[in-house]
Backbone as ProteinMPNN parsed JSONL, in Angstrom:
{"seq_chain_A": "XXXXXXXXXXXXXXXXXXXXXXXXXXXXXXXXXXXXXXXXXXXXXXXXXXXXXXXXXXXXXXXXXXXXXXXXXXXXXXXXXXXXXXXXXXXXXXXXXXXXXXXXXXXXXXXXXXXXXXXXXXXXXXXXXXXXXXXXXXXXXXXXXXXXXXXXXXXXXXXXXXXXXXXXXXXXXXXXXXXXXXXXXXXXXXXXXXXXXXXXXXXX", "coords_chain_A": {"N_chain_A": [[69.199, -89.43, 47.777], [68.943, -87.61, 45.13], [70.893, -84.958, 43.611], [71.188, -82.264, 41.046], [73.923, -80.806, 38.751], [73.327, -78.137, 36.44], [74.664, -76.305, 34.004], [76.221, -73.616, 31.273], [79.028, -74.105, 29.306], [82.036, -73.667, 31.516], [80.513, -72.966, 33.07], [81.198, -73.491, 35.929], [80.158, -75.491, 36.795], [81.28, -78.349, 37.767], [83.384, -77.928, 39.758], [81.862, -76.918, 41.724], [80.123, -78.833, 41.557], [82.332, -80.74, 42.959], [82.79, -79.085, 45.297], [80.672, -79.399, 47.091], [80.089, -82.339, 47.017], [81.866, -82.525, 49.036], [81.722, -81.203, 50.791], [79.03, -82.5, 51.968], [79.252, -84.703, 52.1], [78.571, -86.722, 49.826], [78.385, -88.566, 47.199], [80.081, -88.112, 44.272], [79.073, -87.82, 40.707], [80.977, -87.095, 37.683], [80.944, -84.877, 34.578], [82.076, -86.63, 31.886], [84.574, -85.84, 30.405], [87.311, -85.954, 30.116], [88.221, -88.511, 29.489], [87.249, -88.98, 27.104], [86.183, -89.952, 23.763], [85.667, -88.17, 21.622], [85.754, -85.502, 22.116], [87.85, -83.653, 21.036], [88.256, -84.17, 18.66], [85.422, -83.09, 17.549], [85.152, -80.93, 18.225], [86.949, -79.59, 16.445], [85.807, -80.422, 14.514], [82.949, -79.648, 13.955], [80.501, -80.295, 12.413], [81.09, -82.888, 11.371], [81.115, -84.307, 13.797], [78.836, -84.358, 15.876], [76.631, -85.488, 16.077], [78.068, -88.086, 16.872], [79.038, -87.038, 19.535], [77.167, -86.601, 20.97], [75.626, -88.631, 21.292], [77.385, -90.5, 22.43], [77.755, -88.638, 24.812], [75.041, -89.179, 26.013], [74.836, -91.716, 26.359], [76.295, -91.931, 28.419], [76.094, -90.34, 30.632], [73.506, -91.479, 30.445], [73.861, -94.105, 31.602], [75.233, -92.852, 34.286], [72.951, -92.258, 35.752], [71.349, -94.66, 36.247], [73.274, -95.881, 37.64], [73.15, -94.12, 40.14], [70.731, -94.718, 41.364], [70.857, -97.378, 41.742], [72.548, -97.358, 43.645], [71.573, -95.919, 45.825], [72.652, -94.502, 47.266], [73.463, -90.761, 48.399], [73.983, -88.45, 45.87], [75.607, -86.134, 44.143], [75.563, -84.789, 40.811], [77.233, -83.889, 38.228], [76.148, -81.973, 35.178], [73.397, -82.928, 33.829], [71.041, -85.546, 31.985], [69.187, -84.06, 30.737], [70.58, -81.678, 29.398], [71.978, -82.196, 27.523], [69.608, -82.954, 25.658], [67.8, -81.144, 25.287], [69.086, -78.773, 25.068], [71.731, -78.493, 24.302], [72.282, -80.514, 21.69], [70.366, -79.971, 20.033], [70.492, -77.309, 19.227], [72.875, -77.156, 18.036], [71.532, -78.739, 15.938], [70.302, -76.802, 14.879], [71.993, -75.085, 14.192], [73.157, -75.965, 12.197], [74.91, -77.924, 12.366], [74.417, -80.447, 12.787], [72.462, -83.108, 11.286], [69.413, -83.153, 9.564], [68.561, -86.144, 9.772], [70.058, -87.346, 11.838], [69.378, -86.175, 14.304], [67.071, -86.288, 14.782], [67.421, -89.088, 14.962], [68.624, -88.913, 17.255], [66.69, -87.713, 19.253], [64.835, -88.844, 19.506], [66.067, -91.508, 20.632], [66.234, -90.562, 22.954], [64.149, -89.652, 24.201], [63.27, -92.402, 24.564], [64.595, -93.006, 26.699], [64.355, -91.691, 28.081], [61.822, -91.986, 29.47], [62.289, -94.21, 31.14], [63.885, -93.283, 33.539], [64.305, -90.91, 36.218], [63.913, -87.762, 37.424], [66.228, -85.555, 39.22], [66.152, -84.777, 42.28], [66.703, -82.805, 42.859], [67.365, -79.677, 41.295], [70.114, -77.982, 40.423], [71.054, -74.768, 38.701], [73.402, -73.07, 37.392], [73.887, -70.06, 36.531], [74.919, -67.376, 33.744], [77.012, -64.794, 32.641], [78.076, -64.241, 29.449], [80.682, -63.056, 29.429], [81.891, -63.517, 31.619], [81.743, -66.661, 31.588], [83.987, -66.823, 29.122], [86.028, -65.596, 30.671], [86.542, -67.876, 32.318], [86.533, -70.127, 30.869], [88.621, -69.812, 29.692], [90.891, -69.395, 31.84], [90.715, -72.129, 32.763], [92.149, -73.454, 30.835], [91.61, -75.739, 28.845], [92.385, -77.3, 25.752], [91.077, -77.611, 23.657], [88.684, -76.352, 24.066], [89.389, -73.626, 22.937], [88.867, -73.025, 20.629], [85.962, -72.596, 21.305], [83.367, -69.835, 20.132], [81.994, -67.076, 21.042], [79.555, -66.642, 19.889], [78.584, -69.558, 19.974], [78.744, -69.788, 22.775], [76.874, -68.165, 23.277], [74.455, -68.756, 22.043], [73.892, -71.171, 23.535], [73.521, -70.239, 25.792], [71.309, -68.737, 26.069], [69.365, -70.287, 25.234], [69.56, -72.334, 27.595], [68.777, -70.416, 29.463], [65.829, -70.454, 28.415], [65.158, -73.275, 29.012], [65.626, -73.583, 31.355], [63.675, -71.202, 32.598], [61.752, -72.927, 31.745], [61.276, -75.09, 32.911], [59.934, -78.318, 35.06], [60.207, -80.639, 36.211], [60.783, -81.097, 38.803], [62.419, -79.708, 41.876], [63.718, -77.192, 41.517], [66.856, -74.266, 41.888], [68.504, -71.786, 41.243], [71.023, -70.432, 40.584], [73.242, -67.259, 40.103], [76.239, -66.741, 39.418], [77.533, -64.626, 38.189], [78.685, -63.228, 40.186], [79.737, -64.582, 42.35], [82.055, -66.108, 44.029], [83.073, -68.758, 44.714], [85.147, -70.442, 45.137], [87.696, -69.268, 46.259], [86.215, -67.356, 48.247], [85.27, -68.191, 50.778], [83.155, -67.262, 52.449], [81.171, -67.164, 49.962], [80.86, -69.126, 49.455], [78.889, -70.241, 51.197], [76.963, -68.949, 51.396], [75.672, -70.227, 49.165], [75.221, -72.581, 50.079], [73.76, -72.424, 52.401], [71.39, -71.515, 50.602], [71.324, -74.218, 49.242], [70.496, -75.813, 51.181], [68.232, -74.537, 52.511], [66.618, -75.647, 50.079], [66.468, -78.459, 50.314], [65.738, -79.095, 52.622], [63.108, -78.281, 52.171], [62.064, -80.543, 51.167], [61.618, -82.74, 52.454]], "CA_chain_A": [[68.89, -88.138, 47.188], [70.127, -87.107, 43.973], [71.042, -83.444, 43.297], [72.223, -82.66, 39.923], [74.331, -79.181, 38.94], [73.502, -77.681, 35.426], [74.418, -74.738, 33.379], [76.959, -73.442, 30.526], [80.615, -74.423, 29.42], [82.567, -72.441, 31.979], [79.954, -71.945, 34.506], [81.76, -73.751, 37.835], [79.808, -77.312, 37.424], [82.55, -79.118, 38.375], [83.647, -77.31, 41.07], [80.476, -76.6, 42.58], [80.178, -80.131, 42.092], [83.584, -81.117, 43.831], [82.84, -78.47, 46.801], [79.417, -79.552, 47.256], [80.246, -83.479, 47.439], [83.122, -82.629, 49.774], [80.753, -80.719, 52.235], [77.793, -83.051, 52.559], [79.925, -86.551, 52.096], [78.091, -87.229, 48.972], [78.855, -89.111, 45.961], [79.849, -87.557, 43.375], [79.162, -88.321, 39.285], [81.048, -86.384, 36.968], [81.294, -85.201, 33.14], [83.569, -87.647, 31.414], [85.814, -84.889, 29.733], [89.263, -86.627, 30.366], [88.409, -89.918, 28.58], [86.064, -88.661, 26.32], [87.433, -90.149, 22.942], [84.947, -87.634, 20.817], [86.118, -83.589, 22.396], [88.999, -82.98, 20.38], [87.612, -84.348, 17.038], [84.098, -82.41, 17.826], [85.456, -78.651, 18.11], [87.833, -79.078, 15.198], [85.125, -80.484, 12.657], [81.842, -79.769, 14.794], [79.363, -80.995, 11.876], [81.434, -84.573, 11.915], [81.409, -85.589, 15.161], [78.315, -83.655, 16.379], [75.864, -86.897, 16.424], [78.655, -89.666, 17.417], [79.64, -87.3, 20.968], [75.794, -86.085, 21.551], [75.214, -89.954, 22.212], [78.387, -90.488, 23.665], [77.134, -87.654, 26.167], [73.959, -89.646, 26.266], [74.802, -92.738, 26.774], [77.371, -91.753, 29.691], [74.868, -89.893, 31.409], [72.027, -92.244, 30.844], [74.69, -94.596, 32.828], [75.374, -92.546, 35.593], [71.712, -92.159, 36.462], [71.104, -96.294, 36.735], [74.619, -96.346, 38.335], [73.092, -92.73, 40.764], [69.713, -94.914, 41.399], [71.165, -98.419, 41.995], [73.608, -97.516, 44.76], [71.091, -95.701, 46.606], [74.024, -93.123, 48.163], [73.171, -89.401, 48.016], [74.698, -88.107, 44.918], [75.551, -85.214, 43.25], [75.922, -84.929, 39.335], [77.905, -82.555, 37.729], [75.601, -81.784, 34.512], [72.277, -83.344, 33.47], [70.494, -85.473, 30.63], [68.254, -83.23, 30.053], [70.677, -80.641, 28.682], [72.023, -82.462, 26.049], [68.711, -83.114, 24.929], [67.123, -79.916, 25.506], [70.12, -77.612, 25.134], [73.352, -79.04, 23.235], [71.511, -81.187, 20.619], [68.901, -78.643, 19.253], [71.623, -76.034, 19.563], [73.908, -78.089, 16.946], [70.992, -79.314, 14.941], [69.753, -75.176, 14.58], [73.545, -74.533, 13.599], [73.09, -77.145, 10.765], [76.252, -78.82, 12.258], [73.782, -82.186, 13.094], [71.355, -83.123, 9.868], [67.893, -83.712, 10.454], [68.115, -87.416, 10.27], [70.845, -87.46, 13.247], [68.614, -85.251, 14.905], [65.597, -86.944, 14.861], [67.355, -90.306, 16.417], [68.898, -88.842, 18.82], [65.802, -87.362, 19.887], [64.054, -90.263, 19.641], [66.616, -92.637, 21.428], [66.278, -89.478, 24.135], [62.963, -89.717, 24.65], [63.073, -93.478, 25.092], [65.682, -93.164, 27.755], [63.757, -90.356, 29.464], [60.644, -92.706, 30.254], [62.938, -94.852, 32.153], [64.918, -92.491, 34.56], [63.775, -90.159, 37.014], [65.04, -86.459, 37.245], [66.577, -85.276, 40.11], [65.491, -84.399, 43.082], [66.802, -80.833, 42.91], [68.187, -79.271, 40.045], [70.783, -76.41, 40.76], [71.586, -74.371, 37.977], [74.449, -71.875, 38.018], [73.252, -68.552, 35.69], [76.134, -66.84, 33.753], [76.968, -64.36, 31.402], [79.165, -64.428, 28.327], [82.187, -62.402, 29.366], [82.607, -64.666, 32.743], [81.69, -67.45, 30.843], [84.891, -66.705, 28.478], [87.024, -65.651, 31.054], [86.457, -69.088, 33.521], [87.087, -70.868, 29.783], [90.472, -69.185, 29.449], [91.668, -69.584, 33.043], [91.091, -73.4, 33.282], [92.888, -73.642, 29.826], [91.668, -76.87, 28.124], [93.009, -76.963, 24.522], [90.236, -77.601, 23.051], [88.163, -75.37, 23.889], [90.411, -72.555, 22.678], [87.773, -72.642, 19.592], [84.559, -71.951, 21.149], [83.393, -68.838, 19.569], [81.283, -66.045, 21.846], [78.373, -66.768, 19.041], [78.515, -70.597, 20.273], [78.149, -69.546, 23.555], [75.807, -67.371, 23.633], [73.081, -69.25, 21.922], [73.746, -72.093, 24.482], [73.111, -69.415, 27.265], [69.926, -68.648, 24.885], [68.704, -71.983, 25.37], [69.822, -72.536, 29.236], [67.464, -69.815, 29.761], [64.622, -70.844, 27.971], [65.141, -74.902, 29.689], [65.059, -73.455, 33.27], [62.495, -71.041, 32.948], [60.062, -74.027, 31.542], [61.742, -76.249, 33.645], [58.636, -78.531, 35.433], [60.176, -82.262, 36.246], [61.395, -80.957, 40.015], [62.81, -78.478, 42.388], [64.808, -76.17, 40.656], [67.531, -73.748, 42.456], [68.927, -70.633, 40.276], [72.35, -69.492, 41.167], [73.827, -66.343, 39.752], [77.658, -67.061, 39.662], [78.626, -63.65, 38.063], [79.607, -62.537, 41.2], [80.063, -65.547, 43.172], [83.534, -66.731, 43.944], [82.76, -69.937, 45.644], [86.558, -71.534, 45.101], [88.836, -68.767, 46.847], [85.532, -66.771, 49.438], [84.43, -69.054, 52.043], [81.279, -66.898, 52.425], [80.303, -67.275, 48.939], [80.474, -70.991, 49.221], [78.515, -70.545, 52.752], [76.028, -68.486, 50.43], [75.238, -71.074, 48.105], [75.245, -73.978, 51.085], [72.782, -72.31, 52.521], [70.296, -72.139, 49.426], [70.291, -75.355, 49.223], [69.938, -76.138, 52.702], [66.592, -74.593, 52.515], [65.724, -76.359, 49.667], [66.697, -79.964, 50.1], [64.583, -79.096, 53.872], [61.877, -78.75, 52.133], [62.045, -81.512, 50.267], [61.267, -83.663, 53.469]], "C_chain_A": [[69.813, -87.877, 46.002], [70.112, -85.485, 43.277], [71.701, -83.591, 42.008], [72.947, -80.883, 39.499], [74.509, -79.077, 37.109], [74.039, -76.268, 35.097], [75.897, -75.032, 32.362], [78.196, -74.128, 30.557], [81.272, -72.801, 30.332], [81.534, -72.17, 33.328], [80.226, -72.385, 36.238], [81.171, -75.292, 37.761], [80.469, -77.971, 38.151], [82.937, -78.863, 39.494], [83.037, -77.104, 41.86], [80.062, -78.238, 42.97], [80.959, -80.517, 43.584], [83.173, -80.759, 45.197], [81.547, -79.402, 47.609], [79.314, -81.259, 47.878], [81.578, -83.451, 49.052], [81.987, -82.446, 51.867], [79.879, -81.381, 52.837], [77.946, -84.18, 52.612], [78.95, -87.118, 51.013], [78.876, -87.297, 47.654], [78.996, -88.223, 44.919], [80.317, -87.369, 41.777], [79.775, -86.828, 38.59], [81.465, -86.587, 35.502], [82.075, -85.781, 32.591], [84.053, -86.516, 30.132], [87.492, -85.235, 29.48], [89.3, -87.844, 29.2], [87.435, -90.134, 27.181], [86.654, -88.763, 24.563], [86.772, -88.841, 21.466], [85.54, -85.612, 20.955], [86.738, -83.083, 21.307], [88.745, -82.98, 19.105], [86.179, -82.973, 16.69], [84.199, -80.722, 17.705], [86.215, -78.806, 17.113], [87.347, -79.372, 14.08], [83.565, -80.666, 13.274], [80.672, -80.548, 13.682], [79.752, -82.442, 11.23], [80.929, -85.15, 12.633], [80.252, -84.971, 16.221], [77.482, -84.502, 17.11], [77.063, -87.981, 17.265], [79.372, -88.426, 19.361], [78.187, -86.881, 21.693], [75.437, -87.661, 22.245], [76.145, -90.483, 22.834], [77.642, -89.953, 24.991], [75.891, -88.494, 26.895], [73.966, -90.859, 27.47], [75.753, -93.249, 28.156], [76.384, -91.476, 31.334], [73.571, -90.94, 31.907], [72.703, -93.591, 32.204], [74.515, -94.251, 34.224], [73.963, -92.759, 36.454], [71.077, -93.299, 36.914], [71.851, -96.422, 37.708], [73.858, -95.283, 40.236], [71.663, -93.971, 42.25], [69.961, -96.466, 42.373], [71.35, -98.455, 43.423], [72.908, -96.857, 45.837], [71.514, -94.672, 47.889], [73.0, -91.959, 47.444], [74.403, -88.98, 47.187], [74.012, -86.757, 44.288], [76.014, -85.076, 41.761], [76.46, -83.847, 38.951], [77.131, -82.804, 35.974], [74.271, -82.798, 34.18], [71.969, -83.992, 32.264], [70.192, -85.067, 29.965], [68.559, -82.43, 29.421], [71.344, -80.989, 27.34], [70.961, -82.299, 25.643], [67.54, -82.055, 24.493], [67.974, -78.433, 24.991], [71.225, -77.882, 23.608], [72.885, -79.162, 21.708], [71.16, -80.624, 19.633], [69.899, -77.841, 18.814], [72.585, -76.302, 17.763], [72.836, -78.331, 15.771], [70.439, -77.657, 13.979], [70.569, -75.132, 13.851], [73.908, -75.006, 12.015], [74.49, -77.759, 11.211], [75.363, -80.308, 12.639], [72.669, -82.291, 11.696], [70.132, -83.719, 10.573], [68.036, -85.262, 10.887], [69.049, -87.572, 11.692], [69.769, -87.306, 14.371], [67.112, -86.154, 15.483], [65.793, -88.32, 15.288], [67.498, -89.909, 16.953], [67.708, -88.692, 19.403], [64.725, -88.278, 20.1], [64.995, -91.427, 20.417], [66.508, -91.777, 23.023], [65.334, -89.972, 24.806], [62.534, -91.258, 24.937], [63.485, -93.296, 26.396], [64.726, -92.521, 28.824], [62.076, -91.063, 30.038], [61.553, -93.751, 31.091], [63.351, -94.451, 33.434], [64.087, -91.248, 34.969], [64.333, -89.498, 37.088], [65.54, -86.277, 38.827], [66.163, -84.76, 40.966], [65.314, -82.77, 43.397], [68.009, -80.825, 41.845], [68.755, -78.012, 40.233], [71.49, -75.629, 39.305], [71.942, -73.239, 38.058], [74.061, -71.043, 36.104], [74.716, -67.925, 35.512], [76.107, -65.708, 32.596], [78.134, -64.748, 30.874], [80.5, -64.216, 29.036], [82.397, -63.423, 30.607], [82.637, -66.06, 32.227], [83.487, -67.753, 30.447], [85.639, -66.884, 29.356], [87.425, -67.113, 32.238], [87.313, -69.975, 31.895], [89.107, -70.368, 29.8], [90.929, -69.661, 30.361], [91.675, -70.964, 33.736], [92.338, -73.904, 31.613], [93.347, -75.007, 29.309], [91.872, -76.781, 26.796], [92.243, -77.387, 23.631], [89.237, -77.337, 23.078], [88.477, -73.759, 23.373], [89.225, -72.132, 21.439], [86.535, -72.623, 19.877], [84.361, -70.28, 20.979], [82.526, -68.628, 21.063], [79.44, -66.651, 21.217], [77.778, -68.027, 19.846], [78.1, -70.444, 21.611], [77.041, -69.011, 24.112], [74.303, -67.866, 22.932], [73.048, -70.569, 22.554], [73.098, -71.463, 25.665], [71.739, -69.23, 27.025], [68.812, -68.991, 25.454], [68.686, -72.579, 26.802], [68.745, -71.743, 29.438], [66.038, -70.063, 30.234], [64.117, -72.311, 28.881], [64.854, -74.227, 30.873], [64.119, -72.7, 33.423], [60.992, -72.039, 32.784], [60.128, -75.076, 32.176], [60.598, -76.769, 35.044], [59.034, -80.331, 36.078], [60.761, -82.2, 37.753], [61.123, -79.584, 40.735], [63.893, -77.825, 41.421], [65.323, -74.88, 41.542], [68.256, -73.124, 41.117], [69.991, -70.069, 41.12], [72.843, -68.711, 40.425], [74.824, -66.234, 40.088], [78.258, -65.859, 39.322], [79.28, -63.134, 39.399], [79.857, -62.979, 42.353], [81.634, -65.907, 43.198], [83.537, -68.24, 45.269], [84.155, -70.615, 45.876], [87.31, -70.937, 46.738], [87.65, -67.559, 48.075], [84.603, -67.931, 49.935], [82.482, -68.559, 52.11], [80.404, -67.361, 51.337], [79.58, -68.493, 48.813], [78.976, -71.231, 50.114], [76.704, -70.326, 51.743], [75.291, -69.551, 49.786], [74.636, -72.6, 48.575], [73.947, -73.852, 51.521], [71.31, -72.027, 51.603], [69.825, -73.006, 49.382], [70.058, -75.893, 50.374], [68.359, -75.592, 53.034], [65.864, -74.847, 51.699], [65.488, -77.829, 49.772], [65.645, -79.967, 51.97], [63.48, -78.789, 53.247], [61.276, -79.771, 50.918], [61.857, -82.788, 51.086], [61.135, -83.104, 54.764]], "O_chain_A": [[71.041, -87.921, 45.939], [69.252, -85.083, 42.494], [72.472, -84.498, 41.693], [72.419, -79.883, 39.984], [75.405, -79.646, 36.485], [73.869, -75.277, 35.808], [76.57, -76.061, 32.421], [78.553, -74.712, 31.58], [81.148, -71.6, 30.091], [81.722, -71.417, 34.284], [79.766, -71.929, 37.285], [81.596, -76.18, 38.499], [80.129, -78.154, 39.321], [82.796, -79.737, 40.349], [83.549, -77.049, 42.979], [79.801, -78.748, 44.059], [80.535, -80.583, 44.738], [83.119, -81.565, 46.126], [81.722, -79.979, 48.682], [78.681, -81.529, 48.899], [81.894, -84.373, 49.804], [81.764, -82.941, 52.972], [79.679, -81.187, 54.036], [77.067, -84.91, 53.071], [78.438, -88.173, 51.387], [79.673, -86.498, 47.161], [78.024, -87.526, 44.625], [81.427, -86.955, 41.444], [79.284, -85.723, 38.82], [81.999, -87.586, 35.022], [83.196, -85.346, 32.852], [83.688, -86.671, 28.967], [88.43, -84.786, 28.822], [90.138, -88.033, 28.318], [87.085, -91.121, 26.534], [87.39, -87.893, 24.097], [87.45, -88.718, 20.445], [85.632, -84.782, 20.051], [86.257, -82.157, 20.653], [88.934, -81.993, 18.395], [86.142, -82.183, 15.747], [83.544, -79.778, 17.265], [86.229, -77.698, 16.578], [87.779, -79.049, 12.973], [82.992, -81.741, 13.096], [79.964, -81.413, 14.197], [78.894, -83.106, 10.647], [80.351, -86.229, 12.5], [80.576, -85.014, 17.408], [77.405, -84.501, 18.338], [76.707, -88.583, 18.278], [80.038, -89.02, 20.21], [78.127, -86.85, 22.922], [75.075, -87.842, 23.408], [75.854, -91.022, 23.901], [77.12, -90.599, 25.9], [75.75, -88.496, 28.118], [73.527, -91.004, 28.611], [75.896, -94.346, 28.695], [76.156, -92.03, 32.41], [72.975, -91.149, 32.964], [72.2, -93.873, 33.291], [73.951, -94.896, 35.109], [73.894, -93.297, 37.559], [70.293, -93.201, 37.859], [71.426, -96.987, 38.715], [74.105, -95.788, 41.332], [71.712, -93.971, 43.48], [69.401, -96.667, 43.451], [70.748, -99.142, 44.248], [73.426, -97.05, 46.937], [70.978, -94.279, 48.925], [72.196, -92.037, 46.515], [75.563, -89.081, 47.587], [72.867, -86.38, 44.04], [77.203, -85.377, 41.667], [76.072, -82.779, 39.425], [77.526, -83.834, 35.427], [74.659, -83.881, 34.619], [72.396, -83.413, 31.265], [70.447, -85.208, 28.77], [67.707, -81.933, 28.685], [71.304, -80.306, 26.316], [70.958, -81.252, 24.995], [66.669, -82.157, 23.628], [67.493, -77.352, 24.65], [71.295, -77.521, 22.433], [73.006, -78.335, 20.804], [71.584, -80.752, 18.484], [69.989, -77.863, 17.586], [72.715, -75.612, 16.752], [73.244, -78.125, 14.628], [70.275, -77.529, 12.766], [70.239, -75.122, 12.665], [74.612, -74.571, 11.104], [75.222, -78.102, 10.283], [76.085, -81.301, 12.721], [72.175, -81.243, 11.279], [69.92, -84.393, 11.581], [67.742, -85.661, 12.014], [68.426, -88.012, 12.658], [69.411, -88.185, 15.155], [66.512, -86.391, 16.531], [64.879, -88.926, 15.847], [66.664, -90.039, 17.849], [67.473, -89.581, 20.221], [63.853, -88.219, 20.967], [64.312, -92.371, 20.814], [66.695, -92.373, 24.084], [65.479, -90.631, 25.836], [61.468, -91.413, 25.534], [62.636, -93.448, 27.274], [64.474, -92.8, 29.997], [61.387, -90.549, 30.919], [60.881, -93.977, 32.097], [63.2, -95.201, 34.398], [63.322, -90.667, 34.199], [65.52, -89.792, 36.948], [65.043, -87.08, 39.617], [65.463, -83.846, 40.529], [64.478, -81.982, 43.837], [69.012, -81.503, 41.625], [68.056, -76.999, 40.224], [72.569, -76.097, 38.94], [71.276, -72.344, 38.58], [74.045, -71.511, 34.965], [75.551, -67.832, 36.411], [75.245, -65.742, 31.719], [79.033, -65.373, 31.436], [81.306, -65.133, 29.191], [83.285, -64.246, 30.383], [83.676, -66.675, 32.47], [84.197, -68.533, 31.081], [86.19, -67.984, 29.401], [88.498, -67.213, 32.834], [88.491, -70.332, 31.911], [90.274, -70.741, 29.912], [91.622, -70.628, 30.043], [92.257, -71.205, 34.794], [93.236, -74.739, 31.714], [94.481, -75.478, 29.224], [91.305, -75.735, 26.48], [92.816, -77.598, 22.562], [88.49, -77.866, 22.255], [87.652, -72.859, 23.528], [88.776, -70.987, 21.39], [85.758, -72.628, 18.922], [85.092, -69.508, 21.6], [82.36, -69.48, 21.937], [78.471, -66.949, 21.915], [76.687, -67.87, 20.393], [77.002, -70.956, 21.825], [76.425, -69.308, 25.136], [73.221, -67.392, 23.276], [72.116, -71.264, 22.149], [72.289, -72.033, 26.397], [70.967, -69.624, 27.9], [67.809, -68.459, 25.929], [67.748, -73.314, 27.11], [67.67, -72.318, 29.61], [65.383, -70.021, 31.276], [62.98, -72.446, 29.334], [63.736, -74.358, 31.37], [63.357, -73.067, 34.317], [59.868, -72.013, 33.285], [59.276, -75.964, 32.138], [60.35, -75.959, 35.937], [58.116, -81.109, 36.334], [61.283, -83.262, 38.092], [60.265, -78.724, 40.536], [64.765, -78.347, 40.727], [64.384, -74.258, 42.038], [68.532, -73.805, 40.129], [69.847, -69.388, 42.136], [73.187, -69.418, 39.478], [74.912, -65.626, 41.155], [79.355, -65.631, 39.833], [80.418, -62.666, 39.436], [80.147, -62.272, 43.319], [82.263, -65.917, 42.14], [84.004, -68.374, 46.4], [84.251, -71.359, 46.852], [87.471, -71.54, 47.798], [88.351, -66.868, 48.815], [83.53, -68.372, 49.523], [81.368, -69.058, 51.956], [79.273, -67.82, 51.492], [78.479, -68.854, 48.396], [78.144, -72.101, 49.852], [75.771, -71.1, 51.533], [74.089, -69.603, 50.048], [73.974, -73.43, 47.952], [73.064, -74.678, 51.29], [70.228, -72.389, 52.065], [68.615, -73.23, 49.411], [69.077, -76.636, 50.364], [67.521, -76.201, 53.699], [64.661, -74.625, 51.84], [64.452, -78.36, 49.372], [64.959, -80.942, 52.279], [62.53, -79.111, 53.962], [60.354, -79.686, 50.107], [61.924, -83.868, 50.498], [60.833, -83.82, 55.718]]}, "name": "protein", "num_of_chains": 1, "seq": "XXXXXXXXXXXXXXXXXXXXXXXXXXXXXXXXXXXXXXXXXXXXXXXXXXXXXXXXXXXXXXXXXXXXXXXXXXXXXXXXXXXXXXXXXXXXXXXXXXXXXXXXXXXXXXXXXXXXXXXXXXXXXXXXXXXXXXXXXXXXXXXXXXXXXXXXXXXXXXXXXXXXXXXXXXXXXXXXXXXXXXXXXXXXXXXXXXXXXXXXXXXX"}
């Protein structure tokens, strides 16, 4: 089974991840942020390095999902293909920080990739607004995010939106994190366990 956990910078992926693999003894793939040789360049000259970390992202991802598929373990993903390609990408290419021709491979090396690989079996995406957004950004305090603007965010949230309401390649699970505290309330976590416990049951 492969579960995968989308939504914004800031909205718990990771953690939701982490908890989530901990609880059900499943595998679990996450964003390469640590070794990622493109982050730091990317927020300090975003219409540089906009194309060379979008396929980075790609080509990490498109990984995991051979690597997710291969091994035949139940895995959970901490973010999705689909949102680069649907979300990030577009987002950047709107902004004019990606130029059409970028734009138009990526989206074309995308759309190869995406006849290969199969989506996930359930897609959980955690729902956020801006101001929690911000303040989750602040309080893990990576140093290079220090320059995402509110603007930047908020036409990613935009776009998250728009992807999950048209969203059609699965199950899909909608979590509303503003007022979740899944880390430090047990219940909340319990909350969120049970969600998907009645969706991954009816999924067999």
């Amino acid at each position: 089974m492969h579960i995968a956990v989308a939504g914004n910078i800031g909205a718990g992926k990771t953690t939701l991840t982490r908890l989530l693999a901990k609880h059900y003894q499943w595998e679990a793939q996450f964003e390469d942020v640590v070794d990622n040789p493109y982050l730091d360049d990317f927020y300090n000259q975003m219409e540089r390095w906009s194309f060379n970390l979008q396929i980075y992202f790609l080509n990490n991802r498109y990984r995991q999902i051979l690597q997710i598929r291969k091994s035949g373990k139940n895995t959970i993903q901490d973010r999705t293909i689909y949102e680069d390609a649907h979300i990030f990408a577009p987002n950047l290419h709107a902004m004019g920080l990606m130029t059409n021709r970028d734009f138009d491979n990526y989206t074309s090396l995308f759309e190869l990739m995406e006849t290969l690989v199969q989506p996930p079996d359930l897609l959980i995406y955690l729902r956020s607004s801006i101001p929690n957004l911000v303040n989750q950004i602040h309080k893990r305090g990576r140093d290079y995010e220090n320059s995402i603007s509110i603007d930047y965010l908020s036409r990613l949230n935009e776009r998250y939106e728009a992807w999950a309401q048209s969203y059609s390649k699965g199950n899909l699970l909608v979590i509303d994190v503003d007022k979740l505290n899944f880390v430090d309330i047990p219940e909340d976590l319990g909350l969120v366990i049970n969600k998907i416990d009645a969706e991954i049951n009816g999924l067999f």
